[in-house]
PyMOL commands that place a pseudoatom at each C-alpha (Angstrom):
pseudoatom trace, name=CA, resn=UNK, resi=1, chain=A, elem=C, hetatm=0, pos=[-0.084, 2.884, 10.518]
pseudoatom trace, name=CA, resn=UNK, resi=2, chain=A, elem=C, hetatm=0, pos=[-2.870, 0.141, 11.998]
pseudoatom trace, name=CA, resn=UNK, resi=3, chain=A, elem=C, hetatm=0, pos=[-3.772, -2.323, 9.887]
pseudoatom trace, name=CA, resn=UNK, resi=4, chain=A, elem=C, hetatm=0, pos=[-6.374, -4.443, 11.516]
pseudoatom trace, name=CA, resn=UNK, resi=5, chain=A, elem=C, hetatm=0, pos=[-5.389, -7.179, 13.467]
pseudoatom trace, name=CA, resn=UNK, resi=6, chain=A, elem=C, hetatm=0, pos=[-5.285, -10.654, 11.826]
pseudoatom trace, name=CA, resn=UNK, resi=7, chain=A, elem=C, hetatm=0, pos=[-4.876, -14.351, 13.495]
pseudoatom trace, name=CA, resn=UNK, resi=8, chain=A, elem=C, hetatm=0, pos=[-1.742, -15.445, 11.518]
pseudoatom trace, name=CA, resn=UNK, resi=9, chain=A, elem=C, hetatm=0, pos=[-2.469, -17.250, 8.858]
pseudoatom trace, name=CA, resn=UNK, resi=10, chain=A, elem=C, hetatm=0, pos=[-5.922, -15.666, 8.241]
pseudoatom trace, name=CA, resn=UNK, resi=11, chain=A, elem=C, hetatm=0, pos=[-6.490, -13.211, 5.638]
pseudoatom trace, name=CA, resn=UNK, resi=12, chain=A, elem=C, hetatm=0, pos=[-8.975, -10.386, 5.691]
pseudoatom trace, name=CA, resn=UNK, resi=13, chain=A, elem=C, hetatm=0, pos=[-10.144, -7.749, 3.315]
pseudoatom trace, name=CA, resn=UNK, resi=14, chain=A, elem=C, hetatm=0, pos=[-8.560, -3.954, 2.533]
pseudoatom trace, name=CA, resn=UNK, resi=15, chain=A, elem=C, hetatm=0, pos=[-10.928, -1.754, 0.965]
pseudoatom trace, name=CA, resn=UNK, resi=16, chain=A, elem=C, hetatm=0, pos=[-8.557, 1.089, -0.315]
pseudoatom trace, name=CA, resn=UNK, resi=17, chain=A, elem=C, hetatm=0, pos=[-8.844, 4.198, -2.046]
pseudoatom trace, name=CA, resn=UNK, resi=18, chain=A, elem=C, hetatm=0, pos=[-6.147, 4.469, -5.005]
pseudoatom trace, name=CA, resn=UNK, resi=19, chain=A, elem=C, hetatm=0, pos=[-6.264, 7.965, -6.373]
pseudoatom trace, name=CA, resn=UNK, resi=20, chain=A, elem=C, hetatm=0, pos=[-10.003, 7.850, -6.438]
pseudoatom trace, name=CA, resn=UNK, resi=21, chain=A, elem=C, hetatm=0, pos=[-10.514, 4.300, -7.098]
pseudoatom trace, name=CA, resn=UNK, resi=22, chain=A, elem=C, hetatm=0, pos=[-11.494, 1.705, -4.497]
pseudoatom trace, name=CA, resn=UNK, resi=23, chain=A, elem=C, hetatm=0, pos=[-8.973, -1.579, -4.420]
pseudoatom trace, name=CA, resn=UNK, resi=24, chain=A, elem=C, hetatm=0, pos=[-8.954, -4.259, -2.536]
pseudoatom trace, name=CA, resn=UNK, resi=25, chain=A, elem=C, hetatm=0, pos=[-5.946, -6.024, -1.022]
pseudoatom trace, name=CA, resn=UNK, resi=26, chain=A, elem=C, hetatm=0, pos=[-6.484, -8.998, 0.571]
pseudoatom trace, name=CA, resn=UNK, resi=27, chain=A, elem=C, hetatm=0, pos=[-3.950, -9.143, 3.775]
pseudoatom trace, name=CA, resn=UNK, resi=28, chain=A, elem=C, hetatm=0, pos=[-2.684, -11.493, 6.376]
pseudoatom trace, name=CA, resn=UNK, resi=29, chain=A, elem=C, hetatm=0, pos=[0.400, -11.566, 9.284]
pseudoatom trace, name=CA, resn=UNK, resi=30, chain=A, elem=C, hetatm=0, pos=[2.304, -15.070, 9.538]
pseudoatom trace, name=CA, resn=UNK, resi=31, chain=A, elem=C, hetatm=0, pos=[1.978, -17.173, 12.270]
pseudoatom trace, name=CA, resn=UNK, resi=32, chain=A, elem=C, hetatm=0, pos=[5.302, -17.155, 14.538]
pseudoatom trace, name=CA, resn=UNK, resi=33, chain=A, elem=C, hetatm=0, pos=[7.874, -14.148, 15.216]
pseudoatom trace, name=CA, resn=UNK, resi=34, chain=A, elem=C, hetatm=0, pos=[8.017, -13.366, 12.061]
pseudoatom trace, name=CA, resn=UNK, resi=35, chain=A, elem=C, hetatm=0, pos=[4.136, -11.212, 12.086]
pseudoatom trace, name=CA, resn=UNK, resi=36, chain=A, elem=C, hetatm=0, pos=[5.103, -8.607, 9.640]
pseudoatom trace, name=CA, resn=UNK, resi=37, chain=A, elem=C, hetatm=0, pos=[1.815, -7.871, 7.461]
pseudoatom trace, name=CA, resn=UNK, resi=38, chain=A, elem=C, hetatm=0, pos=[1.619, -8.753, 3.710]
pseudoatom trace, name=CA, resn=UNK, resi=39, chain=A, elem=C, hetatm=0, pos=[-0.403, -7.479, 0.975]
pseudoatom trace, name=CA, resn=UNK, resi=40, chain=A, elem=C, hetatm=0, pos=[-1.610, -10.424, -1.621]
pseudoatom trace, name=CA, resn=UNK, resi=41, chain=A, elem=C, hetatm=0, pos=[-4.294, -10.369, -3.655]
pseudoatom trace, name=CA, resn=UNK, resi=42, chain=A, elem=C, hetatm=0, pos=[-5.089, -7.611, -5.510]
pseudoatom trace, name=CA, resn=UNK, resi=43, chain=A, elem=C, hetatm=0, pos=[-1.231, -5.938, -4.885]
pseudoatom trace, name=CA, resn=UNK, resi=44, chain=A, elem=C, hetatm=0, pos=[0.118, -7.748, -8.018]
pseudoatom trace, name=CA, resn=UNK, resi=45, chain=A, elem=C, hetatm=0, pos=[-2.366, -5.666, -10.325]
pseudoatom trace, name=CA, resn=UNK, resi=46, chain=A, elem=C, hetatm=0, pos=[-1.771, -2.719, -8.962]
pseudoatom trace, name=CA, resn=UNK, resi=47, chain=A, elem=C, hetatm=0, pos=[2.178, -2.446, -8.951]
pseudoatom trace, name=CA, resn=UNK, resi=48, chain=A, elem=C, hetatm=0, pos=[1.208, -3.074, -12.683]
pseudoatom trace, name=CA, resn=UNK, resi=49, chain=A, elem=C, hetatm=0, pos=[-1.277, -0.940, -13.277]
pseudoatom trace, name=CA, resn=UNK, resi=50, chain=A, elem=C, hetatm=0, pos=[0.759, 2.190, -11.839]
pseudoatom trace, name=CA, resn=UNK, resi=51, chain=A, elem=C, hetatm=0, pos=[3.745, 0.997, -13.513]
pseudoatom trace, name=CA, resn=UNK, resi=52, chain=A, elem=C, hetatm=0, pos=[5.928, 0.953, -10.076]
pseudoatom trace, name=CA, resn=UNK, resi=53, chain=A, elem=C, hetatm=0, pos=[9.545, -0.147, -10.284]
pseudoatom trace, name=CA, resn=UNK, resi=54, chain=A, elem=C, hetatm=0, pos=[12.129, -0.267, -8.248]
pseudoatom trace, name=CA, resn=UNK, resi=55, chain=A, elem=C, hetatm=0, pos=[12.721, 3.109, -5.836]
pseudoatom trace, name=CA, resn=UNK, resi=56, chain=A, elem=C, hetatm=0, pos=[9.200, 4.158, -6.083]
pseudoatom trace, name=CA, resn=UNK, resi=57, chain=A, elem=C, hetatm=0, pos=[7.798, 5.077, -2.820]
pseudoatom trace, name=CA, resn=UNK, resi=58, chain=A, elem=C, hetatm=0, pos=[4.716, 3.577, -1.791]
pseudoatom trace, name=CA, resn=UNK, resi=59, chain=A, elem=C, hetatm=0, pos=[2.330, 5.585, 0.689]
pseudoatom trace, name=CA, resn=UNK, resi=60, chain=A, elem=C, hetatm=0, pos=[0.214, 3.136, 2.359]
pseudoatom trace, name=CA, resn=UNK, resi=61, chain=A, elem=C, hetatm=0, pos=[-1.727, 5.354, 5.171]
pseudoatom trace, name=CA, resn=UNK, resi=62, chain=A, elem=C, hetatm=0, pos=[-4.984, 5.010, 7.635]
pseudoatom trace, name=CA, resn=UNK, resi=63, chain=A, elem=C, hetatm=0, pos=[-7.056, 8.064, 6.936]
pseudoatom trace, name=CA, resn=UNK, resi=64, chain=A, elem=C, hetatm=0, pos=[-7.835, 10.359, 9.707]
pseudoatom trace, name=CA, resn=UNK, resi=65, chain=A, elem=C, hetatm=0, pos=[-7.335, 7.502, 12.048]
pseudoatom trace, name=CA, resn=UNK, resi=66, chain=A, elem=C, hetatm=0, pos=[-10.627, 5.619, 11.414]
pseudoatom trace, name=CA, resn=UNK, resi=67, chain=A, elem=C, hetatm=0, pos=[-10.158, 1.881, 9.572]
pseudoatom trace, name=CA, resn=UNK, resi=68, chain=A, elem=C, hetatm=0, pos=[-10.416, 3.295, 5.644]
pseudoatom trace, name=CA, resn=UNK, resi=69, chain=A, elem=C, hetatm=0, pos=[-6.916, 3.603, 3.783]
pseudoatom trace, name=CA, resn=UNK, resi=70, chain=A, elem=C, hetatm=0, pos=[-5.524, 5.345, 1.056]
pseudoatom trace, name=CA, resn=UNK, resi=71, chain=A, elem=C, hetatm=0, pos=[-2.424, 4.439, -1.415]
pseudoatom trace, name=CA, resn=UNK, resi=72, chain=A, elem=C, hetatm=0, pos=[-0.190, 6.392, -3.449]
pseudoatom trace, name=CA, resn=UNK, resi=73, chain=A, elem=C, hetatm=0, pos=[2.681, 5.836, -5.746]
pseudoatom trace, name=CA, resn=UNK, resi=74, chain=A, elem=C, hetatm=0, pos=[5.449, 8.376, -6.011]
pseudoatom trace, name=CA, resn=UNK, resi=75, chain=A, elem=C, hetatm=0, pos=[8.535, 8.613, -8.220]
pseudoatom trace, name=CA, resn=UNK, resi=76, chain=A, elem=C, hetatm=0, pos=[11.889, 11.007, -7.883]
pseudoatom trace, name=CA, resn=UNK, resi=77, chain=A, elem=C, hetatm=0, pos=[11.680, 13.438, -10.403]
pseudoatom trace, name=CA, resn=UNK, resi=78, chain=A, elem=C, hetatm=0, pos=[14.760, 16.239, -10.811]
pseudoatom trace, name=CA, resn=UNK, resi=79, chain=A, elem=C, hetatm=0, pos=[13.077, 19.683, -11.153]
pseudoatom trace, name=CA, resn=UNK, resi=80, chain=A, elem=C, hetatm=0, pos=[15.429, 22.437, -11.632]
pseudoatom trace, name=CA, resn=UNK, resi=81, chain=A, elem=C, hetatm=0, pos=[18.113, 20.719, -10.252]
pseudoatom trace, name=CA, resn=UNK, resi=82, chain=A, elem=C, hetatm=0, pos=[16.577, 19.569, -7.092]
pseudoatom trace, name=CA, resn=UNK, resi=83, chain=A, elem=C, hetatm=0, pos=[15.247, 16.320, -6.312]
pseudoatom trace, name=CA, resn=UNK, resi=84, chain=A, elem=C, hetatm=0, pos=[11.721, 15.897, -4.868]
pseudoatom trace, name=CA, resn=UNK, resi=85, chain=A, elem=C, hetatm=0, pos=[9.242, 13.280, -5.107]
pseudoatom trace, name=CA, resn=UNK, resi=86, chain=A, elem=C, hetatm=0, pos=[5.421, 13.067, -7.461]
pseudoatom trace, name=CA, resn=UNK, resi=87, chain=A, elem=C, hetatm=0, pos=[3.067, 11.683, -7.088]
pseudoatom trace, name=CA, resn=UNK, resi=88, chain=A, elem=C, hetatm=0, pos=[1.898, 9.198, -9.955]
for i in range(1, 88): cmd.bond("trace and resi %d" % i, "trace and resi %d" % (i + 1))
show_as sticks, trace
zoom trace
């Protein structure tokens, strides 16, 4: 995935669609080696909103490769004895 690209230090905007409903994350890259992107504000309401816990699986994809994202939440689920994972 391409998220934007962000001076480090700087944060910019995400509009995302969440099942249907638009969020938005702000985001930002540290300065130095370490540039790994991180989601802030608006993330924290989210994880609550959905619920997520630990060994949920978090979609986070650029939709037919123009600059609008989507996010999904899914959780394992056991369905006649085989594992696969829902979306939630």
């Amino acid at each position: 995935m391409h998220l934007p690209d962000v001076d480090g230090g700087r944060s910019v905007d995400l509009t995302v669609n969440a099942s249907g409903t638009q969020r938005i994350f702000g985001y930002y890259t540290r300065d130095g080696a370490n540039r790994r992107p991180v989601l802030r504000s608006g993330w924290r309401s989210y994880v609550r909103d959905k619920g997520l816990q630990v060994g949920h699986k978090i979609l986070f994809q650029c939709v037919d490769g123009f600059p609008q994202y989507q996010i999904s939440a899914k959780k394992k689920i056991i369905l006649l004895g085989q594992e696969t994972w829902a979306e939630f």
